[in-house]
C-alpha positions as CSV (number, residue, x, y, z in Angstrom):
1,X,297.6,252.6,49.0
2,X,295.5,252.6,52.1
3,X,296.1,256.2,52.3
4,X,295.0,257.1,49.0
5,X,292.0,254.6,49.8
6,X,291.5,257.0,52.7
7,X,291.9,260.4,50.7
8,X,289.5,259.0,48.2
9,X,286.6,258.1,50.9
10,X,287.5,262.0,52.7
11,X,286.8,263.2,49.2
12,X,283.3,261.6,48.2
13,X,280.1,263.0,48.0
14,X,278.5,262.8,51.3
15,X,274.9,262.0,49.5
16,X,273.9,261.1,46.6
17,X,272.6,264.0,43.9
18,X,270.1,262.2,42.1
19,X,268.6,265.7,40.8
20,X,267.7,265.4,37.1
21,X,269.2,268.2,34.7
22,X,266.0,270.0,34.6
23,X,266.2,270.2,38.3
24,X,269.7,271.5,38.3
25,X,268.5,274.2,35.3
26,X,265.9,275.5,37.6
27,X,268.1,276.3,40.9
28,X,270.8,277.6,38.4
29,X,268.2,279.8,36.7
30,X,267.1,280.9,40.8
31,X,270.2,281.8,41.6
32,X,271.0,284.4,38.4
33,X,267.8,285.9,38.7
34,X,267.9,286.5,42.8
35,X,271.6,287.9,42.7
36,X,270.8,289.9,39.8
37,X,268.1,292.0,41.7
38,X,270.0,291.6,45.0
39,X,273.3,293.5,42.9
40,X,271.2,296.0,42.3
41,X,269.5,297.2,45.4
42,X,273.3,296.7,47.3
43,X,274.6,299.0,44.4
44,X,272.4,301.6,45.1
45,X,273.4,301.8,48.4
46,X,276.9,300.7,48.7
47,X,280.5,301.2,48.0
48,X,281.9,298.4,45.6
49,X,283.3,296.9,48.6
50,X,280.4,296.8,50.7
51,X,278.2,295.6,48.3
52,X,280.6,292.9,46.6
53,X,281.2,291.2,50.3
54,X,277.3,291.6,50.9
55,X,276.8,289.8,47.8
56,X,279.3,286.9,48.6
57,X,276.7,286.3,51.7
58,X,273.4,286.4,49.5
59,X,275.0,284.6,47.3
60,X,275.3,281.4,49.8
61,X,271.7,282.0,50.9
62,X,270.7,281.8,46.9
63,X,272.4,278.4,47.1
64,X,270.2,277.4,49.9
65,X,267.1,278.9,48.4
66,X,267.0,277.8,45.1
67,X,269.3,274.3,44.9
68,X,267.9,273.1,48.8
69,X,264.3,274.7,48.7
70,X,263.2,272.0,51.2
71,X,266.1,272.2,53.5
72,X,265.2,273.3,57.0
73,X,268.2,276.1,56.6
74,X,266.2,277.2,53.3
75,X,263.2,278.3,55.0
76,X,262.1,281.7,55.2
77,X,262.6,282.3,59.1
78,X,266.2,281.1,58.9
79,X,266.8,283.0,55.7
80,X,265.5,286.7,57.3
81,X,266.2,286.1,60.7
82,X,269.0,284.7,60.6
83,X,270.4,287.4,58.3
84,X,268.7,290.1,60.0
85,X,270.0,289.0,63.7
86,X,273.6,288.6,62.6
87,X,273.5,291.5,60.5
88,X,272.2,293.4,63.9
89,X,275.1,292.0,66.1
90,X,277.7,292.6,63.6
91,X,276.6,295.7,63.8
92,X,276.7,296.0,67.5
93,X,280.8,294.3,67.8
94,X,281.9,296.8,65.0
95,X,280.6,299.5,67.2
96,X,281.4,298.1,70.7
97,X,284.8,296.6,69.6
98,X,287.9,298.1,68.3
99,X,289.9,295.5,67.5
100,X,288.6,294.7,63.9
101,X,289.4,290.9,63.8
102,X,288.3,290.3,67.5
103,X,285.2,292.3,66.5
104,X,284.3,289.8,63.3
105,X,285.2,287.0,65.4
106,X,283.0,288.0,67.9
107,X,280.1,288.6,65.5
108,X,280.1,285.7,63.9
109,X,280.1,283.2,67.2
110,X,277.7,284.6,68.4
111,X,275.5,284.9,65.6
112,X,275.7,281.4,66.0
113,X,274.9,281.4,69.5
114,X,272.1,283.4,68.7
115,X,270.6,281.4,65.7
116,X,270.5,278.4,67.4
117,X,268.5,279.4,70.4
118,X,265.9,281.3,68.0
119,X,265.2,278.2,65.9
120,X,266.6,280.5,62.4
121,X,270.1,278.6,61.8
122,X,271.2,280.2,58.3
123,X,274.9,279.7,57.5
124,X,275.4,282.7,55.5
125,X,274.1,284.5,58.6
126,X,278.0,284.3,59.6
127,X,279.4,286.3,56.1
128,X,276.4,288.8,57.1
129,X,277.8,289.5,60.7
130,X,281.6,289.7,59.2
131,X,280.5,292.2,56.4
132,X,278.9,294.8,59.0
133,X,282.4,294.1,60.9
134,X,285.0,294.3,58.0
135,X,282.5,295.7,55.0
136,X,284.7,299.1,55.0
137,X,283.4,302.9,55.6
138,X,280.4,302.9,53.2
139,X,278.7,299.7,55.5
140,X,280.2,301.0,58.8
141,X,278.7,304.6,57.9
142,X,274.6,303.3,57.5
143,X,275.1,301.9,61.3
144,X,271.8,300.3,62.2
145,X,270.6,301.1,59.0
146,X,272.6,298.1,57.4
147,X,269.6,295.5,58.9
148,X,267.3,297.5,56.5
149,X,268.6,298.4,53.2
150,X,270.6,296.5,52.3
151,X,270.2,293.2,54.5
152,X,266.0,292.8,54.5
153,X,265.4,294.6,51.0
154,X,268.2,291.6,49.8
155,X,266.7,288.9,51.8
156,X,262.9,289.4,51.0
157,X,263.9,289.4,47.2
158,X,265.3,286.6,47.6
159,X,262.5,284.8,49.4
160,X,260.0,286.1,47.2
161,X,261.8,285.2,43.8
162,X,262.4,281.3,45.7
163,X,258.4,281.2,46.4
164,X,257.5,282.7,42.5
165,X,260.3,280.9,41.0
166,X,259.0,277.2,42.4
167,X,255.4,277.7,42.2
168,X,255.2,276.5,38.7
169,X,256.9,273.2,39.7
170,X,254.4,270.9,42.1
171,X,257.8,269.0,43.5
172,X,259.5,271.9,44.5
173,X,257.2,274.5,46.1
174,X,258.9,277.1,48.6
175,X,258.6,277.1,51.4
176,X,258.3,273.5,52.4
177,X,254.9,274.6,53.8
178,X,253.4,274.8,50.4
179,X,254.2,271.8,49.0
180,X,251.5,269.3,49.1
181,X,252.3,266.7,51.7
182,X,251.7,262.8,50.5
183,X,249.6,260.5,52.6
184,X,251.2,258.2,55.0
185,X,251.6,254.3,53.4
186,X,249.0,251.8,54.5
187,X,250.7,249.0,56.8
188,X,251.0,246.2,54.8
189,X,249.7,242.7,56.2
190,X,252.8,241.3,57.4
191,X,253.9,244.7,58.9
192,X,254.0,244.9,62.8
193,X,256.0,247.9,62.9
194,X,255.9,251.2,61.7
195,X,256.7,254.4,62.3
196,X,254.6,257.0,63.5
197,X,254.7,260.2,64.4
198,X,255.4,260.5,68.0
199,X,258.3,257.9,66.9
200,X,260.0,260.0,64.8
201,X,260.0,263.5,66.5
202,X,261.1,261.8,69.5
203,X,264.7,260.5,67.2
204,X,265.0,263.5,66.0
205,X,264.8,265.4,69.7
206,X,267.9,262.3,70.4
207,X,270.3,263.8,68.0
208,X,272.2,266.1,69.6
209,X,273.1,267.9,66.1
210,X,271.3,270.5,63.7
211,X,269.8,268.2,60.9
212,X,269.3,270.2,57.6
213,X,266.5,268.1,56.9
214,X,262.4,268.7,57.4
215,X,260.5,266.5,59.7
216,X,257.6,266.4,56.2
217,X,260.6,265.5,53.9
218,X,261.7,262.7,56.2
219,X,257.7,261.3,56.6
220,X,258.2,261.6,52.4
221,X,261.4,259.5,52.6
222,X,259.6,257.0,55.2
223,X,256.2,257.0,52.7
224,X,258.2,255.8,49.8
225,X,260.2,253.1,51.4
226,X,257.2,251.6,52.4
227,X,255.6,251.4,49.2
228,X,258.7,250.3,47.5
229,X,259.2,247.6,49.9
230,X,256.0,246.2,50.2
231,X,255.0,247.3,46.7
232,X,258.6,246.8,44.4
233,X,258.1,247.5,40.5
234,X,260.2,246.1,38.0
235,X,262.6,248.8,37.5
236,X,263.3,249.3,40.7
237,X,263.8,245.3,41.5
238,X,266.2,245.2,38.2
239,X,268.5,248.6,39.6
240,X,267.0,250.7,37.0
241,X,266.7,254.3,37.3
242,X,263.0,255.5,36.9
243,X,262.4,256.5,33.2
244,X,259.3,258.2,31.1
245,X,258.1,254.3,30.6
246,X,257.8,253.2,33.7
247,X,254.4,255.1,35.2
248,X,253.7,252.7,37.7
249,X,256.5,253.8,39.7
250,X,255.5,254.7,42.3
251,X,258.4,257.6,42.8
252,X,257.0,258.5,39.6
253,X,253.5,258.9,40.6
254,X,254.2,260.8,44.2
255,X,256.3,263.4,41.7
256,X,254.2,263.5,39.3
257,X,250.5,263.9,41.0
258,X,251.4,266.4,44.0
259,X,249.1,269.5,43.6
């Protein structure tokens, strides 16, 4: 039993997706549109092969663009340099290294390397480096060449169809720049403490681990549960989820009035 108790908790969500179906719709809707165009462009200038294992890495960078617009791995630096930069060291093992599995290997760790000390951590930068390692003759044939067309044409249509495809929506505006940020809660009277700033860029510098979060998102997440404490509204204090009928929520409001 306290095994299966154990399985159960490996298992669970790690957070919670309160994301509303409309939400969902939208990053599904992203993610058809920005793999559609990016098929097409690596069709025009691949083998099946190449462009199918191409795709598989776009298609994780969709994921990030359109389902985590706000996520600091979603951004567009991350997105085109850390595709581009992987893309140019897979490149450079495949060429330098003839051992194909030590040559992959190769690309992708130090993609990683590489990423991380040029502030553009992107996951999928890793299936970039392995496809200009292991992406067959037609990939292995454009050399250099692969950073361009495919790998930038793929990426920028991707970015540009995550900053068109979220305009419309005042929540969800790509990149994280754009999206209006909300003013910082007002201490309450019998609040001595509160975080500022300095306070929290300092935490973050203590955590010696990439957080896929972004410093204005975790202001947002501080904002609210101010308000909420020191302000509570009745759905809230009964465990309700926020519905149509309860404007004076205040979760309501921040969603609803960003410009």
């Amino acid at each position: 039993m306290s095994l299966l108790r154990y399985l159960a908790g490996t298992l669970r969500p790690a957070g919670l997706n309160n994301a509303s179906h409309g939400e969902k719709g939208i990053s599904a809707a992203g993610g058809i549109l920005g793999i559609l165009a990016v098929l097409w462009i690596n069709g025009a200038v691949m083998d099946h092969q190449g462009a199918t294992m191409l795709v598989a890495s776009m298609g994780a960078s969709a994921v990030l663009l359109f389902a985590v617009p706000h996520g600091a791995l979603s951004q567009p630096w991350p997105v085109i340099g850390g595709n581009l930069i992987s893309a140019f060291i897979g490149v450079t093992c495949a060429q330098q290294i003839a051992e194909p599995y030590l040559a992959a290997s190769m690309a992708v760790g130090m993609s990683i390397l590489v990423m991380y000390y040029l502030r553009c951590l992107h996951p999928p930068g890793g299936a970039t480096a392995m496809v200009a390692v292991l992406g067959g003759e037609s990939v292995q044939q454009l050399g250099y060449d692969f950073l361009f067309t495919p790998v930038l044409a793929n990426v920028v249509v991707l970015v540009v169809m995550a900053v068109l495809l979220n305009l419309p929506f005042r929540w969800r505006r790509y990149p994280v720049v754009f999206a209006q940020s909300i003013p910082e809660a007002e201490p309450a009277e019998n609040e001595e403490v509160r975080i500022v700033h300095s306070d929290l860029v300092y935490a973050l510098s203590q955590l010696d681990s990439f957080i896929d979060v972004s410093e204005e998102d975790l202001i947002r997440i501080y904002t609210l549960a101010v308000h909420h404490s020191h302000n509570p509204v009745a759905c809230h204090l009964n465990g309700e989820v926020c519905e149509e009928g309860h404007e004076n929520c205040l979760c309501r409001q921040l969603m609803g009035t960003q410009a």
